[in-house]
DOVOGU-491398 format. One record per residue: z, x, y of N, C-alpha, C in turn; residue in one letter. Coordinates in steps of 0.05 Angstrom, whole numbers, plus 5000, padded with zeros to 4 digits. Each point is the difference from the previous one (the first is absolute). Example, Ala and Ser with C-alpha at 12.3 -4.5 7.8 and 13.67 -1.06 7.14 Angstrom:
// residues 2
{{5156, 5264, 4886}, {5000, 4982, 5024}, {5000, 5018, 5024}, a}
{{4986, 4993, 5021}, {5001, 5016, 5024}, {5014, 4985, 5022}, s}
This chain:
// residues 202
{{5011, 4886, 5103}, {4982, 5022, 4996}, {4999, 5008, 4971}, x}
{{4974, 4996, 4983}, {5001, 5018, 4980}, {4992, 5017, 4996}, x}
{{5007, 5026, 4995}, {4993, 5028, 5000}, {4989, 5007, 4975}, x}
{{4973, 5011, 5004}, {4988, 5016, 4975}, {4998, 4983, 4968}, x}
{{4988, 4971, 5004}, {4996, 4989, 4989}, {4973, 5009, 4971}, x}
{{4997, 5022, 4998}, {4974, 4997, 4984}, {5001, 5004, 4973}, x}
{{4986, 5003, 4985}, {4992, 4992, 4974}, {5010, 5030, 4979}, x}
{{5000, 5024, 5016}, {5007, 5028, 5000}, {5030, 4995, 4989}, x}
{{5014, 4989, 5031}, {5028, 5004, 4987}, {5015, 4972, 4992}, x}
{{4983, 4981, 4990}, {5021, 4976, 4994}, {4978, 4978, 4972}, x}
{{4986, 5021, 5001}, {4987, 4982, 4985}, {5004, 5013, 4965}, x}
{{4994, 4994, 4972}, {4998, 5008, 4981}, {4964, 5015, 4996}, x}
{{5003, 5027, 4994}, {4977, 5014, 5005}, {4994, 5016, 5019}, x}
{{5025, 4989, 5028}, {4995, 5022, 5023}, {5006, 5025, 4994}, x}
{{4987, 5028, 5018}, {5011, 5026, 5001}, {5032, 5004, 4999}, x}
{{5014, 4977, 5017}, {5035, 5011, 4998}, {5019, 4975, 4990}, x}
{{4981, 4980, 4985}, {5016, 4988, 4983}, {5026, 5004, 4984}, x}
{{4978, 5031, 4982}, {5028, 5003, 4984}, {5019, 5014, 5012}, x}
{{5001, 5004, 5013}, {5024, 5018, 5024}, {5024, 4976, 5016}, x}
{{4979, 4976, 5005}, {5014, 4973, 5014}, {5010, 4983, 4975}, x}
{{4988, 5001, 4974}, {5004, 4975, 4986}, {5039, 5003, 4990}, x}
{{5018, 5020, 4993}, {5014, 4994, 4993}, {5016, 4980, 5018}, x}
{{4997, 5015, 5029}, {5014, 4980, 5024}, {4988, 4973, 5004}, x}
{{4983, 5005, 4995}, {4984, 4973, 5006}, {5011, 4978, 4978}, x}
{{5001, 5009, 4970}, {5004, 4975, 4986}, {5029, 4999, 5007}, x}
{{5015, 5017, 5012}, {5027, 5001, 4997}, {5019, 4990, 5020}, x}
{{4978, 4988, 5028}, {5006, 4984, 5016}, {4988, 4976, 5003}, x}
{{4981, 4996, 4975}, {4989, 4980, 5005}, {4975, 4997, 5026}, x}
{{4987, 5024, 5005}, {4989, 5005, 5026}, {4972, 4980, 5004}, x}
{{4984, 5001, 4988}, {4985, 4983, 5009}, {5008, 4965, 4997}, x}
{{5013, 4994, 4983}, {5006, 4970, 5004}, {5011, 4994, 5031}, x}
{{5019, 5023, 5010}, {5014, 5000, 5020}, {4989, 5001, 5035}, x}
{{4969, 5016, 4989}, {4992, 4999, 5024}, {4980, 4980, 4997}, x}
{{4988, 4988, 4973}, {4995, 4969, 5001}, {5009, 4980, 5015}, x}
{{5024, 5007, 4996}, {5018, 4977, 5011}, {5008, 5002, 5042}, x}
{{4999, 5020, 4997}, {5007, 5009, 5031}, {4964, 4989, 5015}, x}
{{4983, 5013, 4992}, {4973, 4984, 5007}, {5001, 4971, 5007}, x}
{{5009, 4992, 4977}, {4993, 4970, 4995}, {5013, 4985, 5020}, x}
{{5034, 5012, 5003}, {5015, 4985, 5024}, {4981, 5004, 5022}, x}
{{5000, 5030, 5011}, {4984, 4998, 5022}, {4983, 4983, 5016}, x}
{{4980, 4998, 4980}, {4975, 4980, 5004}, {5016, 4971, 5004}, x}
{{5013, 4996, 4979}, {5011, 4964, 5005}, {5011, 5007, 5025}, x}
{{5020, 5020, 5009}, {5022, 4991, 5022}, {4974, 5005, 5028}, x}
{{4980, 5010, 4991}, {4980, 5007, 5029}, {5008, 5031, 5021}, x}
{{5007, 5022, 4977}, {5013, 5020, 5004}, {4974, 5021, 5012}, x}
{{4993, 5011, 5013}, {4979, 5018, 5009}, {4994, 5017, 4975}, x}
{{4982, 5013, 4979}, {5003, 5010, 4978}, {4976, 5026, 5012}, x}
{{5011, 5030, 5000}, {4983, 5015, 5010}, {4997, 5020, 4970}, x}
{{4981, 5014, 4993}, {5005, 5018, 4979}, {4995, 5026, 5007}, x}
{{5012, 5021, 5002}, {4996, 5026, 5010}, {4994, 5023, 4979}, x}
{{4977, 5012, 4999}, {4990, 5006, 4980}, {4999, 5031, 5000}, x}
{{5012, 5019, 4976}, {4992, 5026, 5011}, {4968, 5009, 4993}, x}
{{4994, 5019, 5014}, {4966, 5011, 5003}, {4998, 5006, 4976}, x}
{{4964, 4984, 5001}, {4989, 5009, 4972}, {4984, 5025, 4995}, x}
{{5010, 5014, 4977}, {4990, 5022, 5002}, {4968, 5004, 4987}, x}
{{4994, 5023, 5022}, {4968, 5012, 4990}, {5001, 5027, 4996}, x}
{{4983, 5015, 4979}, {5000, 5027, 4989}, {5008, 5019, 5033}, x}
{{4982, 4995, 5021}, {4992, 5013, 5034}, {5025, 4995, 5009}, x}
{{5019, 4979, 4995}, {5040, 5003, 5011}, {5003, 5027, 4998}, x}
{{5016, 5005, 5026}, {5016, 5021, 5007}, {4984, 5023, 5003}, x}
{{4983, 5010, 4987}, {4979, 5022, 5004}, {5007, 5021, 5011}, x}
{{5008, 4993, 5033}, {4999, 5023, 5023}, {5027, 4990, 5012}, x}
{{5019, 4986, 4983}, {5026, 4997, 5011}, {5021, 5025, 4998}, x}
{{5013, 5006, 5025}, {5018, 5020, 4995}, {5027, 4999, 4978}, x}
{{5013, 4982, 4998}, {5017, 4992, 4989}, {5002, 4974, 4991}, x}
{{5000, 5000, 4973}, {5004, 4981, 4981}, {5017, 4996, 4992}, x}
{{5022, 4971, 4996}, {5018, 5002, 4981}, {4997, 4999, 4974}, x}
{{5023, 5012, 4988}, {5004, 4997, 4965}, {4984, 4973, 4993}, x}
{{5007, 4974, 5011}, {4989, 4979, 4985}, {4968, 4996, 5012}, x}
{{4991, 5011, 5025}, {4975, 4995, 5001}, {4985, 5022, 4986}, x}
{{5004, 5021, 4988}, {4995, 5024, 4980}, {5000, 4979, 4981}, x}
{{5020, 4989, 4981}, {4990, 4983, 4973}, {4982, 4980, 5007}, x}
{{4994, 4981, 5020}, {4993, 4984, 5007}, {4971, 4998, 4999}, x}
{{4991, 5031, 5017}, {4972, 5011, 5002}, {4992, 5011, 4969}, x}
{{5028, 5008, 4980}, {4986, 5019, 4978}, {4990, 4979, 4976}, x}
{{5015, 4967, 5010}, {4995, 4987, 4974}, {4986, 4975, 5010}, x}
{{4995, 5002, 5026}, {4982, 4976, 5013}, {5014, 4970, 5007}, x}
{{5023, 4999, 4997}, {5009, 4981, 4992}, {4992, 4983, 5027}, x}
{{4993, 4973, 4995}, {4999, 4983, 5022}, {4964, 5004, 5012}, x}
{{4996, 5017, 4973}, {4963, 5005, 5018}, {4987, 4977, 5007}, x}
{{4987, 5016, 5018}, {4976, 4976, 5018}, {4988, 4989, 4983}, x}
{{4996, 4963, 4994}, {4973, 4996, 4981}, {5009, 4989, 4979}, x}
{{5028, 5014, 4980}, {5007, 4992, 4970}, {5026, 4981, 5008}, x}
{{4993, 5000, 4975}, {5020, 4975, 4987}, {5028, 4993, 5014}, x}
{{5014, 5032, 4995}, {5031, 5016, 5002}, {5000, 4993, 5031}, x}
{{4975, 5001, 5023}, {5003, 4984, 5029}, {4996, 4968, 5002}, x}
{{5000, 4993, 4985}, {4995, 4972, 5010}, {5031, 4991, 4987}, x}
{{5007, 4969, 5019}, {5018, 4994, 5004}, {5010, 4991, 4962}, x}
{{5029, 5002, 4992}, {5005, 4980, 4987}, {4983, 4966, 4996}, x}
{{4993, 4994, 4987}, {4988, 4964, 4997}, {5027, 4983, 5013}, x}
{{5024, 5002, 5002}, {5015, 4980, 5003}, {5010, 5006, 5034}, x}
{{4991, 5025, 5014}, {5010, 5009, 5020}, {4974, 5015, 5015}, x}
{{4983, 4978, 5004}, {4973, 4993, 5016}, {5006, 4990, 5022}, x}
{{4989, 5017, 5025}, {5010, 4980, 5033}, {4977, 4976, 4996}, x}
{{5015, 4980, 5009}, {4980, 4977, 5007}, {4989, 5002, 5034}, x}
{{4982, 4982, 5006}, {4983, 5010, 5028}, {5019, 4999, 5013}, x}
{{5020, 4979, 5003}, {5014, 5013, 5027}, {5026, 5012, 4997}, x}
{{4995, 5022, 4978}, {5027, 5019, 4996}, {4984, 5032, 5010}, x}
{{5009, 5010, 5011}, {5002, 5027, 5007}, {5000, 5028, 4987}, x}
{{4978, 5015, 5002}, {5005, 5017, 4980}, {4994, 5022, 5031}, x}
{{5018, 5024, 4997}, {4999, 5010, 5033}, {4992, 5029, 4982}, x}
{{4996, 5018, 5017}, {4995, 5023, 4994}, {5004, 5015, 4978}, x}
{{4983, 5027, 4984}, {5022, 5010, 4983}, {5009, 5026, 5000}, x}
{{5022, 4992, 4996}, {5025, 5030, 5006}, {4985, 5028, 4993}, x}
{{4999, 5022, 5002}, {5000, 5027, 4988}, {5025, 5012, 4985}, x}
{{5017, 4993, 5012}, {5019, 5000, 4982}, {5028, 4989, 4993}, x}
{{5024, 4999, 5006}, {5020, 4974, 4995}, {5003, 4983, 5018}, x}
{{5002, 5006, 5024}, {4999, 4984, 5025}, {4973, 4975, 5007}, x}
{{5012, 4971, 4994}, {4976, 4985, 5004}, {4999, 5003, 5035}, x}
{{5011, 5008, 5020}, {5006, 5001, 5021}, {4974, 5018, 5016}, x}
{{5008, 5030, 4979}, {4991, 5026, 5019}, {4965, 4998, 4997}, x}
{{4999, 4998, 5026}, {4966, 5008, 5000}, {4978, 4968, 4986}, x}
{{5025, 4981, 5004}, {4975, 4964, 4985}, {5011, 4983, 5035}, x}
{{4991, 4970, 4998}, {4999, 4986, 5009}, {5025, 4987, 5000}, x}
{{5018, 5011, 4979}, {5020, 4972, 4992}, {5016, 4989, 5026}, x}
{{5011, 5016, 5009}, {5023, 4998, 5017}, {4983, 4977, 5023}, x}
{{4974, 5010, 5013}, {4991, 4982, 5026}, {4986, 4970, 4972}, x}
{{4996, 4998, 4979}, {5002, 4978, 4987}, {5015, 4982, 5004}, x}
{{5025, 5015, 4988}, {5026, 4981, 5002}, {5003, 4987, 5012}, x}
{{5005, 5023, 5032}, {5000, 4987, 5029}, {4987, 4973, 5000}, x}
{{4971, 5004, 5001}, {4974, 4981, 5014}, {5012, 4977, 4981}, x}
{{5013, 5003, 4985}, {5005, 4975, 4984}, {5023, 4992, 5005}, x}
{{5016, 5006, 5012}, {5036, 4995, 5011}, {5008, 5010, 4979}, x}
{{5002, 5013, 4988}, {5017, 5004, 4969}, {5019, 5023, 5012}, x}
{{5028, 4990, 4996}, {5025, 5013, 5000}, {5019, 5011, 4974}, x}
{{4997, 4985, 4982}, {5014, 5002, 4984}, {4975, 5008, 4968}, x}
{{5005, 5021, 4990}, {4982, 5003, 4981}, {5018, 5004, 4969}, x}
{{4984, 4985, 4985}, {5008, 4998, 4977}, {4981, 5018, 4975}, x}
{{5017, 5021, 4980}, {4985, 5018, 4990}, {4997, 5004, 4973}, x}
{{4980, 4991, 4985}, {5005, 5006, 4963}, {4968, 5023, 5003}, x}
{{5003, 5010, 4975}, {4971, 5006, 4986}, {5018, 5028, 4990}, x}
{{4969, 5023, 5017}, {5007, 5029, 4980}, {5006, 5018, 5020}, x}
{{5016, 5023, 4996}, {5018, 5000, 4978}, {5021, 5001, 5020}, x}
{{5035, 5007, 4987}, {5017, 5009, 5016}, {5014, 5012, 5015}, x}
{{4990, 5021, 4993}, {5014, 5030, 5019}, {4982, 5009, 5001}, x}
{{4970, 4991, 5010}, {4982, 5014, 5019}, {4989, 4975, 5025}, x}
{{4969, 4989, 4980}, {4985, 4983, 5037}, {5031, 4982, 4999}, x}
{{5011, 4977, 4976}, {5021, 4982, 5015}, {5019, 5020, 5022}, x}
{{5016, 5010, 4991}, {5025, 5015, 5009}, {4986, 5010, 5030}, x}
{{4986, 5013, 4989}, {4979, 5018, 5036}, {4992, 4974, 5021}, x}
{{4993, 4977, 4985}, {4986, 4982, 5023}, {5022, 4975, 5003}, x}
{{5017, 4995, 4986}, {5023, 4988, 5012}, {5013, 5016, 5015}, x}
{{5015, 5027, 4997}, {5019, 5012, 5015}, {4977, 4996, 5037}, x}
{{4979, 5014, 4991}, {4974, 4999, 5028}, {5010, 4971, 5011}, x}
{{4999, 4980, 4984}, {5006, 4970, 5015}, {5020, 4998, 5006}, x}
{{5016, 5002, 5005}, {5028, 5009, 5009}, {5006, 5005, 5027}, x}
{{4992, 5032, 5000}, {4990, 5017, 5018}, {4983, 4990, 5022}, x}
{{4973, 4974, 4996}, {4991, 4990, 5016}, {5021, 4978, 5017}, x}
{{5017, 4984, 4989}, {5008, 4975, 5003}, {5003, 4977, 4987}, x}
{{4979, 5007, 4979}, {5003, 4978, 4982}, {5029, 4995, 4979}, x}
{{5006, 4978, 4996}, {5013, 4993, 4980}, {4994, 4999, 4972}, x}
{{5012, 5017, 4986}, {4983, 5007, 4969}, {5021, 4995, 4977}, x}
{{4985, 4985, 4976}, {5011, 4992, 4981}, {4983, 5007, 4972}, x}
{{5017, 5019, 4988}, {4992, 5006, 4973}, {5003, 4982, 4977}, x}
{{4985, 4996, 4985}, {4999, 4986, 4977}, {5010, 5010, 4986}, x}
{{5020, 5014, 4986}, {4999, 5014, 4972}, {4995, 5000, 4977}, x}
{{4994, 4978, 4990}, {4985, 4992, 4974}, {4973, 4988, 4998}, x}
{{4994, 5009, 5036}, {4967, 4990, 4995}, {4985, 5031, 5007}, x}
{{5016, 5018, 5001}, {4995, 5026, 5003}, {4996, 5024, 4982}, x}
{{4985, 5010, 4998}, {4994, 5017, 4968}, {5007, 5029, 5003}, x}
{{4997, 5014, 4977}, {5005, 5028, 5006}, {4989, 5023, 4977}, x}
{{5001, 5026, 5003}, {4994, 5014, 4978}, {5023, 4996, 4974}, x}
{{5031, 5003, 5016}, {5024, 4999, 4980}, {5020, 4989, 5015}, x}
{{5022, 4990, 4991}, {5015, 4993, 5001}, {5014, 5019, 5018}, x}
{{5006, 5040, 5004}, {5012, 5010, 5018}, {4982, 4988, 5035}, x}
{{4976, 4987, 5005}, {4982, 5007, 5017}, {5015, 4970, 5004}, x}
{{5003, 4982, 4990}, {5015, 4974, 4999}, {5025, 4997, 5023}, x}
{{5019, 5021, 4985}, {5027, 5006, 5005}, {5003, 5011, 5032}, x}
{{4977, 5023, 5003}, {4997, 5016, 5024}, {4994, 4976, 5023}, x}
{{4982, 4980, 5007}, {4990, 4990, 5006}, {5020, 4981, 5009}, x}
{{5021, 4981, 4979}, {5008, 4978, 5001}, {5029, 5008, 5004}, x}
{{5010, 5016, 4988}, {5032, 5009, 5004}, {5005, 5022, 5028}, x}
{{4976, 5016, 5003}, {5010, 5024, 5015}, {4982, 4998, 5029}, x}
{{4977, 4994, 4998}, {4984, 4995, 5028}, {5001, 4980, 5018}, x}
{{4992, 4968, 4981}, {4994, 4976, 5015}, {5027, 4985, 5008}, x}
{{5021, 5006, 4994}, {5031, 4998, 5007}, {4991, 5014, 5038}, x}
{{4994, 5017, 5003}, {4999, 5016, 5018}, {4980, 4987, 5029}, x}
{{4984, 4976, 4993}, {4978, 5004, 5018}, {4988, 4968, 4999}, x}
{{5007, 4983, 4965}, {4984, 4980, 4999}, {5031, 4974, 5012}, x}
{{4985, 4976, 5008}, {5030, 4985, 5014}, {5006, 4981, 4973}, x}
{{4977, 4996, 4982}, {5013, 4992, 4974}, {4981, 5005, 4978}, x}
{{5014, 4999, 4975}, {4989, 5007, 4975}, {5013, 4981, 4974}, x}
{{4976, 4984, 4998}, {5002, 4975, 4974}, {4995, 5004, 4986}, x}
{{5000, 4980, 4976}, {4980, 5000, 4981}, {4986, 4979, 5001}, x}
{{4977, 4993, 4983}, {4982, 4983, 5008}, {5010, 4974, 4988}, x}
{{5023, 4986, 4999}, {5015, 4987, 4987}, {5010, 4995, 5030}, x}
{{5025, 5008, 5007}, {5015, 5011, 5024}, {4984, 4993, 5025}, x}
{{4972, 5017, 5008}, {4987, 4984, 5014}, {4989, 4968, 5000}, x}
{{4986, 4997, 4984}, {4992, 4977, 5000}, {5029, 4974, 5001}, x}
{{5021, 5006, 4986}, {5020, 4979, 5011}, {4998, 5002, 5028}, x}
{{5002, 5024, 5012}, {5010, 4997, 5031}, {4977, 4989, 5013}, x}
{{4977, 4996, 4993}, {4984, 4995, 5020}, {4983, 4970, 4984}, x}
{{5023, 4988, 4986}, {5001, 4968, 4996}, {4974, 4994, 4974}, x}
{{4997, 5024, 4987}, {4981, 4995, 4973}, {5015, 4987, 4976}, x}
{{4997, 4976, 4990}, {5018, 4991, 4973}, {4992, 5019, 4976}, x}
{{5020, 5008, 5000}, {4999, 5015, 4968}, {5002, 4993, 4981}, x}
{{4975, 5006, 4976}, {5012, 4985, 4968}, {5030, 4996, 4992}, x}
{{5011, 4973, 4994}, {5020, 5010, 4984}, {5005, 5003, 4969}, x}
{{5017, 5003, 4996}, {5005, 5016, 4978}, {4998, 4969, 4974}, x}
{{4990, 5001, 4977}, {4996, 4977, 4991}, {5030, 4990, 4983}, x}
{{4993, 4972, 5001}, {5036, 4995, 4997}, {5014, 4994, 5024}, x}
{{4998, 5021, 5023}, {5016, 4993, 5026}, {5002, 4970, 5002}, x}
């Protein structure tokens, strides 16, 4: 599953780039979820992308309660219907038969989309998780996968964030709690029989 793939928060020029980029260059984040894609497709891995809602000026309007982040969300458009900041990253485009399922309202790719009877209709047990960010949709919709039955595996270096504390919360203090394992995209791909560059000289 890649979560919240768009141009907004992973691209150079998006609305929350500069908020993502220090983590991002500092995990190496998009090479990483390059690379987690790429296995996918070769190993014939189900690839779904779960997208949060794009926003329009008429969002929320006559909603009783809003959270804090759908208040910035609505005040700075981010993810609007139509532009740029919504359309996917160029390198993290579903192909026809990859899945792009409902989109969230707010961290949960779960609450109120399709994902879960997706999964199902597809046998999918075991879900594998990179994109954006970490201690909100990842953290909210893995712990949710959990909770369903599924078997859930965090990426950590294919996973992005505002800072490095949102990093820490996520990977030291929550997903210890809920996820059955947590790699890196190094770490995974050995286990699931990808040859890794070696080192030159070896």
């Amino acid at each position: 599953m890649i979560i919240d793939p768009y141009n907004d928060f992973i691209s150079e020029g998006g609305k929350l780039w500069p908020r993502v980029k220090e983590v991002a260059e500092g995990i190496n984040l998009l090479d990483h979820m390059r690379a987690m894609l790429a296995a996918a497709r070769n190993l014939g891995f189900r690839v779904f992308i779960v997208p949060h809602h794009q926003t329009t000026p008429s969002d929320y309007r006559t909603w009783e309660y809003l959270s804090p982040t759908q208040e910035r969300v609505l005040e700075g458009q981010t993810f609007a219907k139509g532009s740029w900041g919504a359309e996917w990253h160029p390198d993290f485009q579903p192909r026809e038969d990859e899945l792009v399922v409902q989109q969230h309202w707010s961290s949960s790719g779960f609450a109120n989309t399709d994902l879960d009877m997706m999964l199902k209709q597809h046998h999918i047990r075991q879900v594998v998780v990179i994109g954006m960010k970490s201690n909100t949709c990842v953290d909210t919709t893995a712990r949710f996968a959990q909770e369903l039955g599924f078997h859930v595996t965090l990426i950590r270096d294919a996973i992005g964030s505002f800072g490095w504390d949102e990093m820490k919360a996520t990977f030291d203090v929550n997903a210890p709690q809920y996820a059955h394992a947590i790699f890196t995209t190094d770490e995974f791909l050995t286990t699931v029989g990808v040859p890794q560059p070696q080192p030159v000289g070896a």
